[in-house]
PDB file of N, H, CA, C and O in Angstrom:
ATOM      1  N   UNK A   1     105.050 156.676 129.803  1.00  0.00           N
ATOM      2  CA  UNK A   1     105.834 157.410 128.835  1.00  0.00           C
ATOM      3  C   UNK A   1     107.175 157.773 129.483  1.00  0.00           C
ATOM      4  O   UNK A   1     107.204 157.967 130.698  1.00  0.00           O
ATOM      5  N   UNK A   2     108.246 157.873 128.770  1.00  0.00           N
ATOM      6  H   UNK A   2     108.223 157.715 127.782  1.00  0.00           H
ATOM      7  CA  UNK A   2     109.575 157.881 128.967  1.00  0.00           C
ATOM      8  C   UNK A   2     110.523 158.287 128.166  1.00  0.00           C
ATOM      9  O   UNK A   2     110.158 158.298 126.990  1.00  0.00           O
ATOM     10  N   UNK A   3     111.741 158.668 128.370  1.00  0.00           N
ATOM     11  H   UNK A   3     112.037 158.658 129.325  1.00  0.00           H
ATOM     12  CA  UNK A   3     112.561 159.264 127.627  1.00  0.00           C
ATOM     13  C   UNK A   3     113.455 157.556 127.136  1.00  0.00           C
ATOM     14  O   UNK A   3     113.935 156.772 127.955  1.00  0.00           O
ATOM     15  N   UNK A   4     113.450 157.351 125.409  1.00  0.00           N
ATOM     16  H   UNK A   4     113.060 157.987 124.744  1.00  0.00           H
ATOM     17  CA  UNK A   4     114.243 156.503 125.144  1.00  0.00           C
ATOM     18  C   UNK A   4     115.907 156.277 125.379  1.00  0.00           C
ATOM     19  O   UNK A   4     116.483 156.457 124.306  1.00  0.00           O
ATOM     20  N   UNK A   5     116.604 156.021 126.194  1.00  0.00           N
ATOM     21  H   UNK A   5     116.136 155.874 127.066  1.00  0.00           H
ATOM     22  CA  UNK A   5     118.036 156.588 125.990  1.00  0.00           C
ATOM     23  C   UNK A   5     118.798 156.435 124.632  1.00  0.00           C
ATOM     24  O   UNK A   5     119.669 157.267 124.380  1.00  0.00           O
ATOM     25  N   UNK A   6     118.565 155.551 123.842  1.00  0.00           N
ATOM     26  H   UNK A   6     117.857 154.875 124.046  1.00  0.00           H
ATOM     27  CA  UNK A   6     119.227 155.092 122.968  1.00  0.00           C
ATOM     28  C   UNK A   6     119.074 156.244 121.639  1.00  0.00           C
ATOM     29  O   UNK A   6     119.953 156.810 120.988  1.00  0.00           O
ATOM     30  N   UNK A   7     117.848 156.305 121.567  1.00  0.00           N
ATOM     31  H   UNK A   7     117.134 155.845 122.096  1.00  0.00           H
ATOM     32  CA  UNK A   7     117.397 157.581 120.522  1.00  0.00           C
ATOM     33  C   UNK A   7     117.014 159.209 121.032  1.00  0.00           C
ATOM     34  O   UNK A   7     116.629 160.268 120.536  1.00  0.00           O
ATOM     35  N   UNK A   8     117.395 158.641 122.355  1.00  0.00           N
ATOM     36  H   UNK A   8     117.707 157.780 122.758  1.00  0.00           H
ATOM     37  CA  UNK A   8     116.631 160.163 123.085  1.00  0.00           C
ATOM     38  C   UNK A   8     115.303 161.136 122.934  1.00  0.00           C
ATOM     39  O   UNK A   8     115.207 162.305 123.307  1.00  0.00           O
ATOM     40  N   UNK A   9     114.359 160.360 122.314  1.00  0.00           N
ATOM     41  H   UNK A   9     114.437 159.410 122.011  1.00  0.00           H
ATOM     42  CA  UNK A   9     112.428 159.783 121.536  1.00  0.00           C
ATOM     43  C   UNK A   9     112.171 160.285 123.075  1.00  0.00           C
ATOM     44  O   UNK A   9     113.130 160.201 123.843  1.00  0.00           O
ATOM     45  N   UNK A  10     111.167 160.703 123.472  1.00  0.00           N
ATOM     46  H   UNK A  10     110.389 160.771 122.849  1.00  0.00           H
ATOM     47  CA  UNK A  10     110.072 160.679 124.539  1.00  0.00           C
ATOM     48  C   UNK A  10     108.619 159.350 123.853  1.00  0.00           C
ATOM     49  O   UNK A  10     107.499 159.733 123.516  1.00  0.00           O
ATOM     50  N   UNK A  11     108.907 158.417 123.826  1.00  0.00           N
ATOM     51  H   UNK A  11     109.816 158.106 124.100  1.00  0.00           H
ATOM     52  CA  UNK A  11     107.936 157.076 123.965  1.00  0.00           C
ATOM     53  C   UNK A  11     106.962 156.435 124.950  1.00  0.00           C
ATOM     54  O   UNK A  11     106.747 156.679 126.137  1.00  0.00           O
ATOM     55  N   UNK A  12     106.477 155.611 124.173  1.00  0.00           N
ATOM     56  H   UNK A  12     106.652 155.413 123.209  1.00  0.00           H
ATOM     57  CA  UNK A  12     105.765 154.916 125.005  1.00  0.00           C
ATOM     58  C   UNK A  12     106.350 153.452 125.791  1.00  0.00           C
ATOM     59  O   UNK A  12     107.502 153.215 125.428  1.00  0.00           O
ATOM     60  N   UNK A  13     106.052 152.896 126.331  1.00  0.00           N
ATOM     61  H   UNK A  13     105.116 153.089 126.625  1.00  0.00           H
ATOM     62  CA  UNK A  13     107.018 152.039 127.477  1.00  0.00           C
ATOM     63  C   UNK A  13     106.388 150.656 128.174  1.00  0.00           C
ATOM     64  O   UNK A  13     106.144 150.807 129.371  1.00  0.00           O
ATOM     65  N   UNK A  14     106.169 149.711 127.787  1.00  0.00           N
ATOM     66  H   UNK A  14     106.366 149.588 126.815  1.00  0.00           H
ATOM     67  CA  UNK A  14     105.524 148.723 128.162  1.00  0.00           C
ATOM     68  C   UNK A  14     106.439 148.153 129.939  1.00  0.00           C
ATOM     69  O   UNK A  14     107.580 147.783 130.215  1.00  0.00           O
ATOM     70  N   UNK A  15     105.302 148.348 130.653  1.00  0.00           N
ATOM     71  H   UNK A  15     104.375 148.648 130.428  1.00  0.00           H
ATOM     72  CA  UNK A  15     106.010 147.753 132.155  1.00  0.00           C
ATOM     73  C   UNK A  15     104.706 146.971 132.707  1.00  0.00           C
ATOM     74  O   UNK A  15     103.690 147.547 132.319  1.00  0.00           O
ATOM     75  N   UNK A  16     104.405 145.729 133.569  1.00  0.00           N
ATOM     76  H   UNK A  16     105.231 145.262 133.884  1.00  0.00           H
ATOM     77  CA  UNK A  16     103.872 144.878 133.754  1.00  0.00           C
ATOM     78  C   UNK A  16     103.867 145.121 135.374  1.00  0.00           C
ATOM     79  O   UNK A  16     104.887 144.711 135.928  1.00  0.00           O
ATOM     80  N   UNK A  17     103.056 145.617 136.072  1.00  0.00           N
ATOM     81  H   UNK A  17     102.228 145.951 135.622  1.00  0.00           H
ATOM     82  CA  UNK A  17     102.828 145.333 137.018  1.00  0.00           C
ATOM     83  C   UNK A  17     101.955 145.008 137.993  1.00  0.00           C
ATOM     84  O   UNK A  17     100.823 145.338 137.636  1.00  0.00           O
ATOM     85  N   UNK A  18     101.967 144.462 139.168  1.00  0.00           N
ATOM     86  H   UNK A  18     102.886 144.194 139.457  1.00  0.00           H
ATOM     87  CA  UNK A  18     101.338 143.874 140.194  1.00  0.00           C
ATOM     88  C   UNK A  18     100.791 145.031 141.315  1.00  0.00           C
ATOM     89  O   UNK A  18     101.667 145.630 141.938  1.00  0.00           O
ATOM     90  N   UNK A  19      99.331 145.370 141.596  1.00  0.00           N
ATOM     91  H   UNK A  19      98.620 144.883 141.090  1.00  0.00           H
ATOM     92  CA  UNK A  19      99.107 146.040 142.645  1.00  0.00           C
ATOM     93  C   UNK A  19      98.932 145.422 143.798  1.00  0.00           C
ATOM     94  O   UNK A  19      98.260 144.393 143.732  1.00  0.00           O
ATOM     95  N   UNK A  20      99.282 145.696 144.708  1.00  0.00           N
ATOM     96  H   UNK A  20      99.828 146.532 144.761  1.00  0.00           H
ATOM     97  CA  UNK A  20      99.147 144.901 146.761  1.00  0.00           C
ATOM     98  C   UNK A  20      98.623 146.072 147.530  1.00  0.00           C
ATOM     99  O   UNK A  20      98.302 147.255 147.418  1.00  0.00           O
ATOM    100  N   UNK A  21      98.691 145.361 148.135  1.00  0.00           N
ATOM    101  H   UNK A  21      98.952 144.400 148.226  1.00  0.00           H
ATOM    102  CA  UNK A  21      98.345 146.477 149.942  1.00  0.00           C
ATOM    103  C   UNK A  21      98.962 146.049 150.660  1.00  0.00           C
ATOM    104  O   UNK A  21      98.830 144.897 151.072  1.00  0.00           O
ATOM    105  N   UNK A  22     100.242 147.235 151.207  1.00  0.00           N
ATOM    106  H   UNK A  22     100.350 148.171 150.873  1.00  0.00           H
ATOM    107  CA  UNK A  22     100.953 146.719 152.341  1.00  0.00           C
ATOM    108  C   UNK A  22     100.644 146.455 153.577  1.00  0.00           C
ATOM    109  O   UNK A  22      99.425 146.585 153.692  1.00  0.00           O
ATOM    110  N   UNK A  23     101.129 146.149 154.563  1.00  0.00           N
ATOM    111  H   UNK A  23     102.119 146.044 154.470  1.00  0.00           H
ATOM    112  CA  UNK A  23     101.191 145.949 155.997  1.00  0.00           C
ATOM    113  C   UNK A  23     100.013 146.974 156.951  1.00  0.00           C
ATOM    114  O   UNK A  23      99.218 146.699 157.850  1.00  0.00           O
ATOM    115  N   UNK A  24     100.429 148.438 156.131  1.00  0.00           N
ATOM    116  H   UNK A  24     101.074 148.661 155.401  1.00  0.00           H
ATOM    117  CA  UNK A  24      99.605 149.410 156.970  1.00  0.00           C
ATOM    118  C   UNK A  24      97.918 149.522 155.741  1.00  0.00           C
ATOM    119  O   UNK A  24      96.953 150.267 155.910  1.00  0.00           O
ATOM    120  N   UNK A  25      98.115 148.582 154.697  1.00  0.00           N
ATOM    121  H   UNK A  25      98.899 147.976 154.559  1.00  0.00           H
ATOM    122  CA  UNK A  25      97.078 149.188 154.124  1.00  0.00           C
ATOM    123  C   UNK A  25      96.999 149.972 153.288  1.00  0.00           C
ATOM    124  O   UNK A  25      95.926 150.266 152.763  1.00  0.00           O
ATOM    125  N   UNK A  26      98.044 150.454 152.997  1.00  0.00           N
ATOM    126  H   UNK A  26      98.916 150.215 153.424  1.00  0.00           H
ATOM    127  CA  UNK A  26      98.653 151.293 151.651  1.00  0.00           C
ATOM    128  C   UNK A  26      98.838 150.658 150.372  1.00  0.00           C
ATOM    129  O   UNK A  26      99.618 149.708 150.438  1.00  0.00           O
ATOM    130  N   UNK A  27      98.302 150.917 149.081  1.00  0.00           N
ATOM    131  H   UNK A  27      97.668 151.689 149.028  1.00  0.00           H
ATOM    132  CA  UNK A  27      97.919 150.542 147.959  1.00  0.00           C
ATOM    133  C   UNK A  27      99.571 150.943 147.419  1.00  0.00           C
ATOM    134  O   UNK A  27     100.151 152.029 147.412  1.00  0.00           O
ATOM    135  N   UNK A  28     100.085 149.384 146.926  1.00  0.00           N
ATOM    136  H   UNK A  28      99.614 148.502 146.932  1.00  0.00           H
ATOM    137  CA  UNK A  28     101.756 149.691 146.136  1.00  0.00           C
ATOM    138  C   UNK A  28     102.047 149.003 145.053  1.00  0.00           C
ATOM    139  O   UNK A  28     101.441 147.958 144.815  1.00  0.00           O
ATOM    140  N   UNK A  29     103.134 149.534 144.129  1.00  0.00           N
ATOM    141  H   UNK A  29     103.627 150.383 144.322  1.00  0.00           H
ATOM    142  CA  UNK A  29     102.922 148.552 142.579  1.00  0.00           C
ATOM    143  C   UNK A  29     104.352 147.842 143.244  1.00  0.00           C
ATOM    144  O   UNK A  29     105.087 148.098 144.198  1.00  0.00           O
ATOM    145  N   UNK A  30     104.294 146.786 142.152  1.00  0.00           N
ATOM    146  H   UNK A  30     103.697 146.577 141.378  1.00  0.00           H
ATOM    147  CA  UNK A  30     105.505 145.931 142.197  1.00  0.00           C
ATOM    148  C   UNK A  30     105.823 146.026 140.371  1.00  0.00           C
ATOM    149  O   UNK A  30     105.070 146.260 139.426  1.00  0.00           O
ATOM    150  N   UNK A  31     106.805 145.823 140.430  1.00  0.00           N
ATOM    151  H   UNK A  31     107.417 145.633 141.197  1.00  0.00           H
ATOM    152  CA  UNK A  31     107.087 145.586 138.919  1.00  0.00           C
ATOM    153  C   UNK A  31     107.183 144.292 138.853  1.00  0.00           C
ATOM    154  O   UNK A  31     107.631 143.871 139.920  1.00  0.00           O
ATOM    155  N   UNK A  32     106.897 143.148 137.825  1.00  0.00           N
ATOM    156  H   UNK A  32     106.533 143.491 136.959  1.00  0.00           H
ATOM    157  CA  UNK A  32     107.065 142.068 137.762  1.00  0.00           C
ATOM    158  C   UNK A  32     107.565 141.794 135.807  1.00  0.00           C
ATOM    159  O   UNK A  32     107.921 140.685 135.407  1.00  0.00           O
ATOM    160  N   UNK A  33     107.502 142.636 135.171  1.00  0.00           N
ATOM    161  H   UNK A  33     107.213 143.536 135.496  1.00  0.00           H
ATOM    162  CA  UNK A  33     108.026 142.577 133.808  1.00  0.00           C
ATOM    163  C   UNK A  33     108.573 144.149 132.771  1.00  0.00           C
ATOM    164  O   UNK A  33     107.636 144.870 132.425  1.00  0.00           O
ATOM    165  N   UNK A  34     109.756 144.515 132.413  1.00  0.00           N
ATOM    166  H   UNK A  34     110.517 143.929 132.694  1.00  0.00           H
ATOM    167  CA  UNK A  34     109.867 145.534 131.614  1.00  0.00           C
ATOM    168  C   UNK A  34     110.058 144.852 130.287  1.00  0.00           C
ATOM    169  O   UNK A  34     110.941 144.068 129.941  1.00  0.00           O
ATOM    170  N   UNK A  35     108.843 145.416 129.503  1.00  0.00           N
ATOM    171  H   UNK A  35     108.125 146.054 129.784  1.00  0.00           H
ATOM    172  CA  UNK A  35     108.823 144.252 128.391  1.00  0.00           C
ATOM    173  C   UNK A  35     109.515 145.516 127.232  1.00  0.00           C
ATOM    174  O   UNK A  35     109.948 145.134 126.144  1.00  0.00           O
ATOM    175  N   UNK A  36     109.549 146.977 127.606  1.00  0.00           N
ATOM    176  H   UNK A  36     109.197 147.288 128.489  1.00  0.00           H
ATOM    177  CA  UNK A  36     110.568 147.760 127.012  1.00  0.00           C
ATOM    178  C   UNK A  36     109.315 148.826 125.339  1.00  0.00           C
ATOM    179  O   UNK A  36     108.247 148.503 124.818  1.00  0.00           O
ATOM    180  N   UNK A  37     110.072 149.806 125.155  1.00  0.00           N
ATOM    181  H   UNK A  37     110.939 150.069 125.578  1.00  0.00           H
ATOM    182  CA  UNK A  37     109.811 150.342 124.445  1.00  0.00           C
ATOM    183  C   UNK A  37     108.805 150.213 123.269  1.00  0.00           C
ATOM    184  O   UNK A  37     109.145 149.354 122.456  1.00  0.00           O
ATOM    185  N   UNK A  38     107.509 150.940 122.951  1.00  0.00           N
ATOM    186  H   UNK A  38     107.232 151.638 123.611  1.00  0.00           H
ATOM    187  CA  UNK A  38     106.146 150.688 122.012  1.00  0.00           C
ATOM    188  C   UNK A  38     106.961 150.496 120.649  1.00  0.00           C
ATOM    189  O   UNK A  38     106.342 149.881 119.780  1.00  0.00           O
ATOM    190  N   UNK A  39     107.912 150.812 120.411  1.00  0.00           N
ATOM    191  H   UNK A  39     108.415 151.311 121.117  1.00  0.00           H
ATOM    192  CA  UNK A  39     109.131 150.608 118.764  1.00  0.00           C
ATOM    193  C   UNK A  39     109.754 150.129 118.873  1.00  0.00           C
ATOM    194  O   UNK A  39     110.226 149.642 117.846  1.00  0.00           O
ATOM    195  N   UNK A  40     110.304 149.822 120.001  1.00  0.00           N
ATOM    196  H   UNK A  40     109.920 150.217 120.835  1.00  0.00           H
ATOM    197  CA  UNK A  40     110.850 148.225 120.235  1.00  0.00           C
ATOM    198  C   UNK A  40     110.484 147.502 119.986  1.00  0.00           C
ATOM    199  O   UNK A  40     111.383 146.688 119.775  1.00  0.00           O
ATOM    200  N   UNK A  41     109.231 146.951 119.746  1.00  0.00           N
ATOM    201  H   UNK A  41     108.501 147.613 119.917  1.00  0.00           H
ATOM    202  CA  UNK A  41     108.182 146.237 120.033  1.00  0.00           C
ATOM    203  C   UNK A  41     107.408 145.965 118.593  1.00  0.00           C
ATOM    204  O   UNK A  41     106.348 145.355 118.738  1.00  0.00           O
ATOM    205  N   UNK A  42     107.713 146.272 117.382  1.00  0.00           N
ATOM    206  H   UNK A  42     108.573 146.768 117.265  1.00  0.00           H
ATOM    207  CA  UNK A  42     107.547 146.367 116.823  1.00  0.00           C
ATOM    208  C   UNK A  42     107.573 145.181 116.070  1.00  0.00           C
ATOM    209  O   UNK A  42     107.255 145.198 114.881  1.00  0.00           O
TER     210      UNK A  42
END
């Protein structure tokens, strides 16, 4: 959830990402798609 800038809406927010484990073993996201706003989307 996120603030829309365009309408200034608090929405919902489609983002696509990848979980890893780094180097030390630490659990990290990657983003790999912002597919953008639940009314966007429409």
């Amino acid at each position: 959830m996120r603030t829309n800038p365009e309408t200034g809406i608090y929405s919902g927010y489609y983002r696509l990402v990848e979980s890893y484990r780094n180097h030390s073993g630490r659990v990290c996201h990657r983003t790999l798609l912002n597919a953008g706003f639940l009314d966007a989307l429409d």
